[in-house]
PQR file of N, CA, C, O and H, with PARSE charges and radii, in Angstrom:
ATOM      1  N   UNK A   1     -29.571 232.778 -67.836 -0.4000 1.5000
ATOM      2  CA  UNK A   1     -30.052 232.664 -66.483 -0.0000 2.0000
ATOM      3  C   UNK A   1     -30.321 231.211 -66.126  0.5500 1.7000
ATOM      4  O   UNK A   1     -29.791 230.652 -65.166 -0.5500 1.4000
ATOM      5  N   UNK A   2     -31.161 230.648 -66.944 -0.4000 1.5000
ATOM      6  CA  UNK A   2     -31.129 228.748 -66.619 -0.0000 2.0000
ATOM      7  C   UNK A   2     -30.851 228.160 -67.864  0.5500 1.7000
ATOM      8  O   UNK A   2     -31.041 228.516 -69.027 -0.5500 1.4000
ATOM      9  H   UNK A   2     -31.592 231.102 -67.724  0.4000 1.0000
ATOM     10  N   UNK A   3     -30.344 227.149 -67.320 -0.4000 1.5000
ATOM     11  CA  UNK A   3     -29.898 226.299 -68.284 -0.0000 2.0000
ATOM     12  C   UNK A   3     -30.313 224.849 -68.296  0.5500 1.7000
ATOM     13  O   UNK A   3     -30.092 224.228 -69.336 -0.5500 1.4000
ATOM     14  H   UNK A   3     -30.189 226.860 -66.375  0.4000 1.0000
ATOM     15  N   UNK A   4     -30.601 224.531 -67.784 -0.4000 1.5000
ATOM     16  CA  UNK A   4     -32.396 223.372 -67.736 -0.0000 2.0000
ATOM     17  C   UNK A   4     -33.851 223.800 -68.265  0.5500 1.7000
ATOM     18  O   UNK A   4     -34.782 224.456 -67.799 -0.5500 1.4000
ATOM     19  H   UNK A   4     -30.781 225.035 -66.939  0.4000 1.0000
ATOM     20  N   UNK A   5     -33.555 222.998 -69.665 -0.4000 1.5000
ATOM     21  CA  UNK A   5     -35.000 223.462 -70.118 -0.0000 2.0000
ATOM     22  C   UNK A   5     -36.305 223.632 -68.956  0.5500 1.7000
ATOM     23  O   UNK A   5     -36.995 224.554 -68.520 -0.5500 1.4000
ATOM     24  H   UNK A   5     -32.798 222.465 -70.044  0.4000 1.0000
ATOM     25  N   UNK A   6     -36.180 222.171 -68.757 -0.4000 1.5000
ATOM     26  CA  UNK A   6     -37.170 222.193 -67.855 -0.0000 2.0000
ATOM     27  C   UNK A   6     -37.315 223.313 -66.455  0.5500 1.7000
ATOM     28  O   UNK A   6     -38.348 223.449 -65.799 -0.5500 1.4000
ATOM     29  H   UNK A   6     -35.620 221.422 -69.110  0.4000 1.0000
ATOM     30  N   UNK A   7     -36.518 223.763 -66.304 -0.4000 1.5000
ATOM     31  CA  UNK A   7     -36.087 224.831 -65.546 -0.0000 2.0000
ATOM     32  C   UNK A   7     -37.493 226.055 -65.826  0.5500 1.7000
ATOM     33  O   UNK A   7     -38.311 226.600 -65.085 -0.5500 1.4000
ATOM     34  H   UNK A   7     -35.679 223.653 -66.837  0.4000 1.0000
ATOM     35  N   UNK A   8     -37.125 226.091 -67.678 -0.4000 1.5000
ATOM     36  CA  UNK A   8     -37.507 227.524 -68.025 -0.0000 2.0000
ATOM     37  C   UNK A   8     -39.489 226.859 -67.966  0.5500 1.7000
ATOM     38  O   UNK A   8     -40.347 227.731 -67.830 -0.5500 1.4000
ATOM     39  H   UNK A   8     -36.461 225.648 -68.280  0.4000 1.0000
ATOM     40  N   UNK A   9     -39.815 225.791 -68.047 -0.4000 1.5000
ATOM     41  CA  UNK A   9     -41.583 226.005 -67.810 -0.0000 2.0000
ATOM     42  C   UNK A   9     -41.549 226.316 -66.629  0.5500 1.7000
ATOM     43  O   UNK A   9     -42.279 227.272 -66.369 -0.5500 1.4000
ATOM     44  H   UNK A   9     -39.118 225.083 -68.157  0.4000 1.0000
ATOM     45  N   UNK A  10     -40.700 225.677 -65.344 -0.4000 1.5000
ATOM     46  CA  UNK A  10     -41.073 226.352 -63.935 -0.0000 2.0000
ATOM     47  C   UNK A  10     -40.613 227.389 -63.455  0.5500 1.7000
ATOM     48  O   UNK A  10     -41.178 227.692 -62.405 -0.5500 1.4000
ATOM     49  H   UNK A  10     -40.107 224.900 -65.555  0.4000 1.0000
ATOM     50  N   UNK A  11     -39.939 227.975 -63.722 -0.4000 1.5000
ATOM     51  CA  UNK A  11     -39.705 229.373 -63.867 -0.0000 2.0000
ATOM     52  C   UNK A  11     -41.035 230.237 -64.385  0.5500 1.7000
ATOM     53  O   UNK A  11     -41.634 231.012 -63.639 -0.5500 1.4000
ATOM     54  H   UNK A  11     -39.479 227.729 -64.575  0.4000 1.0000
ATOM     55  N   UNK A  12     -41.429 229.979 -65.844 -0.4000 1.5000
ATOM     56  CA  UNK A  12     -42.861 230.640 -66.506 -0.0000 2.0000
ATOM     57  C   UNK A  12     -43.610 230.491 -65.722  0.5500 1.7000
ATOM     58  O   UNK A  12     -44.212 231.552 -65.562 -0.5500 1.4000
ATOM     59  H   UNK A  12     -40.943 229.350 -66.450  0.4000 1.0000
ATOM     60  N   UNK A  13     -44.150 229.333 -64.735 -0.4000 1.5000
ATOM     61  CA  UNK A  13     -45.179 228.982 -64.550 -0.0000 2.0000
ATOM     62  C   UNK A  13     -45.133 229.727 -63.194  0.5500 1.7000
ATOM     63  O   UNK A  13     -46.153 230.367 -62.940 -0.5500 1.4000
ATOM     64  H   UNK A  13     -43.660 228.471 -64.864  0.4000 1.0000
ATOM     65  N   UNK A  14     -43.958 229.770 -62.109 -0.4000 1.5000
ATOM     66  CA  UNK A  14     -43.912 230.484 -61.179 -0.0000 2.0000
ATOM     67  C   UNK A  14     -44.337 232.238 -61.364  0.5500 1.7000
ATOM     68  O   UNK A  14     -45.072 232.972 -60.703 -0.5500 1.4000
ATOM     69  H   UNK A  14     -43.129 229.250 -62.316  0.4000 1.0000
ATOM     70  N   UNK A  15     -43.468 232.468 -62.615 -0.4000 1.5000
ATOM     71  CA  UNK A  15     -43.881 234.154 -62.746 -0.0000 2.0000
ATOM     72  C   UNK A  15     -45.012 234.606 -63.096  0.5500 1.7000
ATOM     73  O   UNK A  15     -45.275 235.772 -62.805 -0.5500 1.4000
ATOM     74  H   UNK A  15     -42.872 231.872 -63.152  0.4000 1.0000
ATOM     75  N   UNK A  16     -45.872 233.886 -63.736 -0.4000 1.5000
ATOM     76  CA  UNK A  16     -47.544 233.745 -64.307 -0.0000 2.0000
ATOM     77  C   UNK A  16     -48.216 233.811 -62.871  0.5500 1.7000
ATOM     78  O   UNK A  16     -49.183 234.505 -62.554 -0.5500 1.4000
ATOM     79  H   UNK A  16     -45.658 232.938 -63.973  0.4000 1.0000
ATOM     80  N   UNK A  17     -47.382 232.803 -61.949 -0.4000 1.5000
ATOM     81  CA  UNK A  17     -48.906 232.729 -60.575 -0.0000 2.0000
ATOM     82  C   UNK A  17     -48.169 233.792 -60.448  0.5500 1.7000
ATOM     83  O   UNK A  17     -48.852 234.221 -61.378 -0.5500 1.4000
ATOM     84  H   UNK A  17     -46.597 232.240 -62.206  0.4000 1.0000
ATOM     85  N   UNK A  18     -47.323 234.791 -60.176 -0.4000 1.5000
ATOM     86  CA  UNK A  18     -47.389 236.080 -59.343 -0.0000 2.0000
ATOM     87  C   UNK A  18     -47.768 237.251 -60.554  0.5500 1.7000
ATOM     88  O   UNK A  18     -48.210 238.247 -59.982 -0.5500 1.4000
ATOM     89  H   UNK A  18     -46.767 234.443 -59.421  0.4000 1.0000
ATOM     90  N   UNK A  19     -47.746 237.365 -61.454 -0.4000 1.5000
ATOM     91  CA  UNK A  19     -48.307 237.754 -62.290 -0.0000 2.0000
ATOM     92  C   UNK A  19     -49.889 238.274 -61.457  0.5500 1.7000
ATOM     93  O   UNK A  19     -50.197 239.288 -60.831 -0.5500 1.4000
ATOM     94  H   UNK A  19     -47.387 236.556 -61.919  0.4000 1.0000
ATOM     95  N   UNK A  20     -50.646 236.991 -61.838 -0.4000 1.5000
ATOM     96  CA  UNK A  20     -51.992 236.946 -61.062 -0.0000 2.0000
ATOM     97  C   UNK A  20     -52.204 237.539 -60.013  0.5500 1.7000
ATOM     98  O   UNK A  20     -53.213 238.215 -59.811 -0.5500 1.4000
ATOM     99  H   UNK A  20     -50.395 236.168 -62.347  0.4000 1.0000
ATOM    100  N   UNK A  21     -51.304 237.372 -59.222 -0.4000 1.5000
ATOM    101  CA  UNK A  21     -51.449 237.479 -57.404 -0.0000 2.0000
ATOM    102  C   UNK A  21     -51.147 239.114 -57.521  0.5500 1.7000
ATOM    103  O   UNK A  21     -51.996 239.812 -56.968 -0.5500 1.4000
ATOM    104  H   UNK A  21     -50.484 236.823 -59.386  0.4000 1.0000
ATOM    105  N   UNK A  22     -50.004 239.843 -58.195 -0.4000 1.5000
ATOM    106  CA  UNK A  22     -49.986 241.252 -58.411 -0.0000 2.0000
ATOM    107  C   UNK A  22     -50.720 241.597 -59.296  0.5500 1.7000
ATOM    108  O   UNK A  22     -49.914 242.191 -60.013 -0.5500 1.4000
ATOM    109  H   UNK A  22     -49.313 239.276 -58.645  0.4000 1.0000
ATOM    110  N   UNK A  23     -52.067 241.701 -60.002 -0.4000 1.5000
ATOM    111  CA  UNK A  23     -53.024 241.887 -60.403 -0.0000 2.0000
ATOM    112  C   UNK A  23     -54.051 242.459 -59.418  0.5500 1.7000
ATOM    113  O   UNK A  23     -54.573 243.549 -59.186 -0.5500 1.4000
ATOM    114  H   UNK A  23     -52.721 241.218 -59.420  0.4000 1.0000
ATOM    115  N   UNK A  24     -54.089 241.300 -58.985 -0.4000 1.5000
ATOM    116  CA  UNK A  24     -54.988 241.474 -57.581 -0.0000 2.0000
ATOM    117  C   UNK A  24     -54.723 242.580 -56.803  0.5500 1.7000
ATOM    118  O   UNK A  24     -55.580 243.399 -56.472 -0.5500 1.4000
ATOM    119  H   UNK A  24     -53.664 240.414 -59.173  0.4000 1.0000
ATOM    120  N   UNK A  25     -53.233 242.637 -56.419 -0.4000 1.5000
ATOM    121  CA  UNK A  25     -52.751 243.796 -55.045 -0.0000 2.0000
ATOM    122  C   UNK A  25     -52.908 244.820 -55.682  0.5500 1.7000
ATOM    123  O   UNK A  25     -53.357 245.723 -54.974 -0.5500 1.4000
ATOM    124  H   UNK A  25     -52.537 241.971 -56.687  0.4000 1.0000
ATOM    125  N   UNK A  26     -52.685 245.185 -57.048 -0.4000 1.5000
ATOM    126  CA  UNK A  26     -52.749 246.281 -57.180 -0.0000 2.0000
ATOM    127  C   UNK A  26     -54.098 246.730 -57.590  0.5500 1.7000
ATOM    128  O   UNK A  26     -54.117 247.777 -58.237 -0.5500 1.4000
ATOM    129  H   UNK A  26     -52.321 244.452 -57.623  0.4000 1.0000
ATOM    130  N   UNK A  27     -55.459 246.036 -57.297 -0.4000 1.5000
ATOM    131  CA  UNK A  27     -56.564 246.681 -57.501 -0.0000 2.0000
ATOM    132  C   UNK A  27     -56.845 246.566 -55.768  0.5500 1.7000
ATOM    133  O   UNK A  27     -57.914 247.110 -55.490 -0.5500 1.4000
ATOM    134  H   UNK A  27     -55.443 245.186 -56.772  0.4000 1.0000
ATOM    135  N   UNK A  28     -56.249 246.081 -54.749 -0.4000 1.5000
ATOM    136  CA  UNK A  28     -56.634 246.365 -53.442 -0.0000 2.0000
ATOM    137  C   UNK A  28     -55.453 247.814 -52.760  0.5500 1.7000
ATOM    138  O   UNK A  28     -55.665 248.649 -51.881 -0.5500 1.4000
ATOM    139  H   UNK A  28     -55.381 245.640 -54.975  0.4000 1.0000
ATOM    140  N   UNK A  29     -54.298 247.584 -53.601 -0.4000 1.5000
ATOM    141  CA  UNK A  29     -53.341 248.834 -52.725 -0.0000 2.0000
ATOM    142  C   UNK A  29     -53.566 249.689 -53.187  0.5500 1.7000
ATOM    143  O   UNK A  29     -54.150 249.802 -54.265 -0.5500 1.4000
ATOM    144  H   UNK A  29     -54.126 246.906 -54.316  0.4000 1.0000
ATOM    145  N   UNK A  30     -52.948 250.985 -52.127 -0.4000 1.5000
ATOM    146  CA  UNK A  30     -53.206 252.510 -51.909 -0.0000 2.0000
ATOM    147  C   UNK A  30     -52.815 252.837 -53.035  0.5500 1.7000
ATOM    148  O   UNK A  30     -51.943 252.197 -53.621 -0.5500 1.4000
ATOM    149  H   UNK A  30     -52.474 250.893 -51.251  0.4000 1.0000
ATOM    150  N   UNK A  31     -53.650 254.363 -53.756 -0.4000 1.5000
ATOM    151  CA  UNK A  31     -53.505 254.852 -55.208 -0.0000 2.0000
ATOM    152  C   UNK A  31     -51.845 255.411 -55.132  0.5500 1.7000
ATOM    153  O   UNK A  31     -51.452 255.949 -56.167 -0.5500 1.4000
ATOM    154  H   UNK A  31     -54.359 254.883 -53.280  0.4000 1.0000
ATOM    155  N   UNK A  32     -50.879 255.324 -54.016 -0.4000 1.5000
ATOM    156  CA  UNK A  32     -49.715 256.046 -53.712 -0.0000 2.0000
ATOM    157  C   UNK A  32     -48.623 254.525 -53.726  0.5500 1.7000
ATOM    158  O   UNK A  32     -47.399 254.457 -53.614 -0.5500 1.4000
ATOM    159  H   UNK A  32     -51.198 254.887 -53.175  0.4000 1.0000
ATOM    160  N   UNK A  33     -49.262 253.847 -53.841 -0.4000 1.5000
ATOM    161  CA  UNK A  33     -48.173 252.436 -54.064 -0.0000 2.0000
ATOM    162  C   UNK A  33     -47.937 251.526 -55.649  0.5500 1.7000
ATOM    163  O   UNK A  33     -48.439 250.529 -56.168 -0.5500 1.4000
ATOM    164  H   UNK A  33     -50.256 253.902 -53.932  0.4000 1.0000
ATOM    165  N   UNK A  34     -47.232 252.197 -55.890 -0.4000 1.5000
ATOM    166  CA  UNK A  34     -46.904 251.220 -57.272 -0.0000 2.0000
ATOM    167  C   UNK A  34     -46.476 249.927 -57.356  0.5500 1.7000
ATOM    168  O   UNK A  34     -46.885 249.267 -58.311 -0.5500 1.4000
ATOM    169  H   UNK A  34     -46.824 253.007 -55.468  0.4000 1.0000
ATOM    170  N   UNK A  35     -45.540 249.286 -56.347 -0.4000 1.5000
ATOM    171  CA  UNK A  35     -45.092 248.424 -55.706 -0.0000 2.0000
ATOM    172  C   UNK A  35     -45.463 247.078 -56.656  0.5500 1.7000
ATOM    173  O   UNK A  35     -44.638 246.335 -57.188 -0.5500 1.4000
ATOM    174  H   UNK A  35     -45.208 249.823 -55.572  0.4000 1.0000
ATOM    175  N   UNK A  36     -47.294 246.947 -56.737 -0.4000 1.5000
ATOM    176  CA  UNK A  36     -47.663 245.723 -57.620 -0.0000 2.0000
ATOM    177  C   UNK A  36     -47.243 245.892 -58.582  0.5500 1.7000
ATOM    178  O   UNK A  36     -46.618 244.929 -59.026 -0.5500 1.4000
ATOM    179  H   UNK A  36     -47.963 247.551 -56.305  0.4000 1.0000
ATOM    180  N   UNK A  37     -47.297 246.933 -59.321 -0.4000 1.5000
ATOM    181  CA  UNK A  37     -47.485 247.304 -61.098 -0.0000 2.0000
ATOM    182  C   UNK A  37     -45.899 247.221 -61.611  0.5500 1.7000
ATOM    183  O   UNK A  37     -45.462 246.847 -62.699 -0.5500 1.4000
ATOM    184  H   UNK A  37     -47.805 247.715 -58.960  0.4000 1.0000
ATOM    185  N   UNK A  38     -45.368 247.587 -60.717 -0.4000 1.5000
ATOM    186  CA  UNK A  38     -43.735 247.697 -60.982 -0.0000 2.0000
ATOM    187  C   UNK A  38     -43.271 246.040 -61.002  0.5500 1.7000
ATOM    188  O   UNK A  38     -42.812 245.582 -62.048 -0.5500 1.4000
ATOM    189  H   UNK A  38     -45.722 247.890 -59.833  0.4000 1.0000
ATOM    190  N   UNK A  39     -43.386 245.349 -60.036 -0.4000 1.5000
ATOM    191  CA  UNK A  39     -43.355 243.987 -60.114 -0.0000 2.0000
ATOM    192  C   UNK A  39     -44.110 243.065 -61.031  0.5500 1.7000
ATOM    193  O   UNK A  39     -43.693 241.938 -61.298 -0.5500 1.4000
ATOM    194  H   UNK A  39     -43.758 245.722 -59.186  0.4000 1.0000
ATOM    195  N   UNK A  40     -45.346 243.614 -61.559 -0.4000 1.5000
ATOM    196  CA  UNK A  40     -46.088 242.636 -62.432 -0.0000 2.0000
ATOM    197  C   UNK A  40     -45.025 242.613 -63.337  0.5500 1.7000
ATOM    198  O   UNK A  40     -44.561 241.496 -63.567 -0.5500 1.4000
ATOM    199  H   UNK A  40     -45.685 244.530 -61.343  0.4000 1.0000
ATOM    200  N   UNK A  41     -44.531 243.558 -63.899 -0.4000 1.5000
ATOM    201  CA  UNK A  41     -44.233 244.744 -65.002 -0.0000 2.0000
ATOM    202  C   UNK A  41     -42.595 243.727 -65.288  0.5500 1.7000
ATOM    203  O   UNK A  41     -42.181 243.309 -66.369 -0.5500 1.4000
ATOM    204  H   UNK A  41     -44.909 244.465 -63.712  0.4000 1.0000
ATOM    205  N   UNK A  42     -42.033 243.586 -64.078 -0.4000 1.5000
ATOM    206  CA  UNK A  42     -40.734 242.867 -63.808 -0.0000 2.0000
ATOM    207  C   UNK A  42     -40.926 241.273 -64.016  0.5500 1.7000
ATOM    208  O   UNK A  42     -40.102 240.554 -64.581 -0.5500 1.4000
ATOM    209  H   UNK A  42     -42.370 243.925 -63.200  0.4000 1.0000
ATOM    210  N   UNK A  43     -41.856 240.949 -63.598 -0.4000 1.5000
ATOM    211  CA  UNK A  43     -42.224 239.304 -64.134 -0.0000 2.0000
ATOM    212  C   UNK A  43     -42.686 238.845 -65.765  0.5500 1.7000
ATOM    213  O   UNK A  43     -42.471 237.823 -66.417 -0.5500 1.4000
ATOM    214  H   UNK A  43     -42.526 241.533 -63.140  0.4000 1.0000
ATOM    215  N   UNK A  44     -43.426 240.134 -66.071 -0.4000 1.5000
ATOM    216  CA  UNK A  44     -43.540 240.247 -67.282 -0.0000 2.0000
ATOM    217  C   UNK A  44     -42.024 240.322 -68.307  0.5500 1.7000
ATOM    218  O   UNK A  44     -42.110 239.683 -69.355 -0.5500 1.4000
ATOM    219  H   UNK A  44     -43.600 240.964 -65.542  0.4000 1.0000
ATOM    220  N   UNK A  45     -40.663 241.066 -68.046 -0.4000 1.5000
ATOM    221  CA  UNK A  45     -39.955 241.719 -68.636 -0.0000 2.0000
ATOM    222  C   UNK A  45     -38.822 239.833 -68.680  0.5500 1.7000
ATOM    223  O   UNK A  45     -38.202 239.239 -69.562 -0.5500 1.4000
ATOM    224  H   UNK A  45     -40.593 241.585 -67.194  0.4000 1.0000
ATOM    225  N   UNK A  46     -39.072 239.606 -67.409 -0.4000 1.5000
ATOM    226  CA  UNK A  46     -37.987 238.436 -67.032 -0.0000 2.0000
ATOM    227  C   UNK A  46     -38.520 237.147 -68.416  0.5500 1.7000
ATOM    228  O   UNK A  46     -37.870 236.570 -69.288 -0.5500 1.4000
ATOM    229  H   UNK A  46     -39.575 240.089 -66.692  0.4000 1.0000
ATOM    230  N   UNK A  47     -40.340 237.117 -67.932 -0.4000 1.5000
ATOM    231  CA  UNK A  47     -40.615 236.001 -68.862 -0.0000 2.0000
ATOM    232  C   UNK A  47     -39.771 236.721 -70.904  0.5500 1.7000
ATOM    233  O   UNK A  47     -38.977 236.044 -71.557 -0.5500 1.4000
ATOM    234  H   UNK A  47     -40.868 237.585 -67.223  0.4000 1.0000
ATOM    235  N   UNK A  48     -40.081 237.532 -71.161 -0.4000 1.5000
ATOM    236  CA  UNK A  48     -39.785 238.146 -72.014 -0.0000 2.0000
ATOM    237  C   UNK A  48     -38.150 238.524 -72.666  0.5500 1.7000
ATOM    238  O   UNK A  48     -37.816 238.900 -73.789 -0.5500 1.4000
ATOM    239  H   UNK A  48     -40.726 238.082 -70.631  0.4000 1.0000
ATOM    240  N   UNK A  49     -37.409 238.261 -71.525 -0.4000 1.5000
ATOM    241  CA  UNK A  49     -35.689 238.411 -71.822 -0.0000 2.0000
ATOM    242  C   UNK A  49     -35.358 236.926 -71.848  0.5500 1.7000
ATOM    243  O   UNK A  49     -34.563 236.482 -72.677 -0.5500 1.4000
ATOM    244  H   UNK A  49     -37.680 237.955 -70.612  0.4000 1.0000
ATOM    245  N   UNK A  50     -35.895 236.239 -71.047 -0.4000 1.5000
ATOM    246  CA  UNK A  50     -35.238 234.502 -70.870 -0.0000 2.0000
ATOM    247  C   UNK A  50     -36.077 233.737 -72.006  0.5500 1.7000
ATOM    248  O   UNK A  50     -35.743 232.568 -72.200 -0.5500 1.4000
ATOM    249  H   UNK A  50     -36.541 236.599 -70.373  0.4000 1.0000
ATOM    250  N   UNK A  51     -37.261 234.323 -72.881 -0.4000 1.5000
ATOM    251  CA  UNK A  51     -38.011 233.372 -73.477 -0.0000 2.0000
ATOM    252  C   UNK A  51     -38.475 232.543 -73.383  0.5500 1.7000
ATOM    253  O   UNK A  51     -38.546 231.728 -74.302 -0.5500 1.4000
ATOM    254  H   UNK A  51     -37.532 235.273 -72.724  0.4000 1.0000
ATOM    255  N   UNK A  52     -39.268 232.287 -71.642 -0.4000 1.5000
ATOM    256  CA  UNK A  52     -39.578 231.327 -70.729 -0.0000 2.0000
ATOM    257  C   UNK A  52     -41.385 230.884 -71.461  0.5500 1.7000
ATOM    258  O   UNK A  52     -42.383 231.601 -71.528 -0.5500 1.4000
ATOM    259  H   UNK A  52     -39.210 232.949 -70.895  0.4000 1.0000
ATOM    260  N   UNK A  53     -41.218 229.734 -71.812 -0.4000 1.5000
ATOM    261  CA  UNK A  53     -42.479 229.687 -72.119 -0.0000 2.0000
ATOM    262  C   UNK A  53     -43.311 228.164 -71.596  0.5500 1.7000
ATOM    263  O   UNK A  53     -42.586 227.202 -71.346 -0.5500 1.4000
ATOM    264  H   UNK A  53     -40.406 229.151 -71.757  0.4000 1.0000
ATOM    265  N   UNK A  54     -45.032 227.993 -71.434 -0.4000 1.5000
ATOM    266  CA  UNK A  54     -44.919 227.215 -70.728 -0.0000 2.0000
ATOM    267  C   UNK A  54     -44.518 225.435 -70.938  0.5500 1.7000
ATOM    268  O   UNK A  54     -43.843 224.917 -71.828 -0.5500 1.4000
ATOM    269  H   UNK A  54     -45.621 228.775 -71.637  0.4000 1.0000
ATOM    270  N   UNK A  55     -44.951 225.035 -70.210 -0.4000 1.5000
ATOM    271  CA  UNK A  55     -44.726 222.827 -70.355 -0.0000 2.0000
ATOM    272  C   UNK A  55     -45.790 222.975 -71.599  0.5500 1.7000
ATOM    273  O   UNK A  55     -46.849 223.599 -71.664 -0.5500 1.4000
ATOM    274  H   UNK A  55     -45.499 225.456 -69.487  0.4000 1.0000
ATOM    275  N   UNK A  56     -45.103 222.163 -72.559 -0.4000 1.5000
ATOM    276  CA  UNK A  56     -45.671 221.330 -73.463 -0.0000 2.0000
ATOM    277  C   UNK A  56     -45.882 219.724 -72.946  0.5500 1.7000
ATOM    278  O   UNK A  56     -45.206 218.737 -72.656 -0.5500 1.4000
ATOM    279  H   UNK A  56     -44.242 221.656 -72.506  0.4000 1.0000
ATOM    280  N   UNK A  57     -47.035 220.080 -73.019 -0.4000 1.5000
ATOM    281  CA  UNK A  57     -47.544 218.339 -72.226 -0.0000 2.0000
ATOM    282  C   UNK A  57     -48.075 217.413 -73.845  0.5500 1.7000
ATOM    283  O   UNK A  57     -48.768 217.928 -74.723 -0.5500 1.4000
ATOM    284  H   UNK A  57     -47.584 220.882 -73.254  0.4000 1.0000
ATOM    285  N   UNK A  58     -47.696 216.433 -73.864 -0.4000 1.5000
ATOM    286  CA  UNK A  58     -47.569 215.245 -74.611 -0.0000 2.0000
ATOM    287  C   UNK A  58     -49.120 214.655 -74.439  0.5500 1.7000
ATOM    288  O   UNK A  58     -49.665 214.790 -73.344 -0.5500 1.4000
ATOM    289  H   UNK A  58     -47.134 216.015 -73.151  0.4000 1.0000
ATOM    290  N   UNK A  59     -49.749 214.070 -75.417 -0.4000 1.5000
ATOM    291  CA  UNK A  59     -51.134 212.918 -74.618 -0.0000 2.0000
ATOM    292  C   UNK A  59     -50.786 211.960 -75.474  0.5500 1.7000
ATOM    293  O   UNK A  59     -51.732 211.259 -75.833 -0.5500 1.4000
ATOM    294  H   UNK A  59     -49.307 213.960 -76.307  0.4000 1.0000
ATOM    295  N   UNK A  60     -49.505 211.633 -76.025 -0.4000 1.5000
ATOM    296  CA  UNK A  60     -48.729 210.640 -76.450 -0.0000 2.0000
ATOM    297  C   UNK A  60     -47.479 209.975 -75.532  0.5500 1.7000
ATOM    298  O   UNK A  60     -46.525 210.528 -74.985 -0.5500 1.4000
ATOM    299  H   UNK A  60     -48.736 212.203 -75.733  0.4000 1.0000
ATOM    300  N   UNK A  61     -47.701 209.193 -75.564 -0.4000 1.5000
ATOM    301  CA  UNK A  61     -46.636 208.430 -74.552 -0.0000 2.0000
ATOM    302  C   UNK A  61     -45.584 207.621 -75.627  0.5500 1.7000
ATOM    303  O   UNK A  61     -46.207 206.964 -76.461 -0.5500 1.4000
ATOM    304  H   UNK A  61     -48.476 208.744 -76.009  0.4000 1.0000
ATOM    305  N   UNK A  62     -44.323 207.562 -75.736 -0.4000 1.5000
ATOM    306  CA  UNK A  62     -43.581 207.024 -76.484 -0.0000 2.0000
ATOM    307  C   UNK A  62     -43.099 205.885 -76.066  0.5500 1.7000
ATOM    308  O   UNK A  62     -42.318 205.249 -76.773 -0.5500 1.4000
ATOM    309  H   UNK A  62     -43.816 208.096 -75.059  0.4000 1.0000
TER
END
């Protein structure tokens, strides 16, 4: 799916904030909408097939 490392932390880091954000909806939406849980569920599966993991930050400068 990407092929820029750097690609794959912003990718992680994008699916983590909605991660969060469908957390949330699905403790505010109707007990008849799955909608969040199915999507958390899908951000979860994507980080998990691509092996997206996050920035390794350096406090070494070369």
């Amino acid at each position: 799916m990407l092929k820029n490392p750097m690609s794959h932390s912003f990718a992680y880091e994008g699916l983590m904030e909605a991660v969060v954000k469908y957390e949330i909806a699905e403790k505010i939406a109707p007990e008849y909408c799955s909608d969040p849980i199915l999507r958390y569920n899908s951000c979860l599966r994507t980080i998990e097939k691509e092996g997206l993991q996050p920035r390794i930050d350096f406090d070494e400068i070369y």
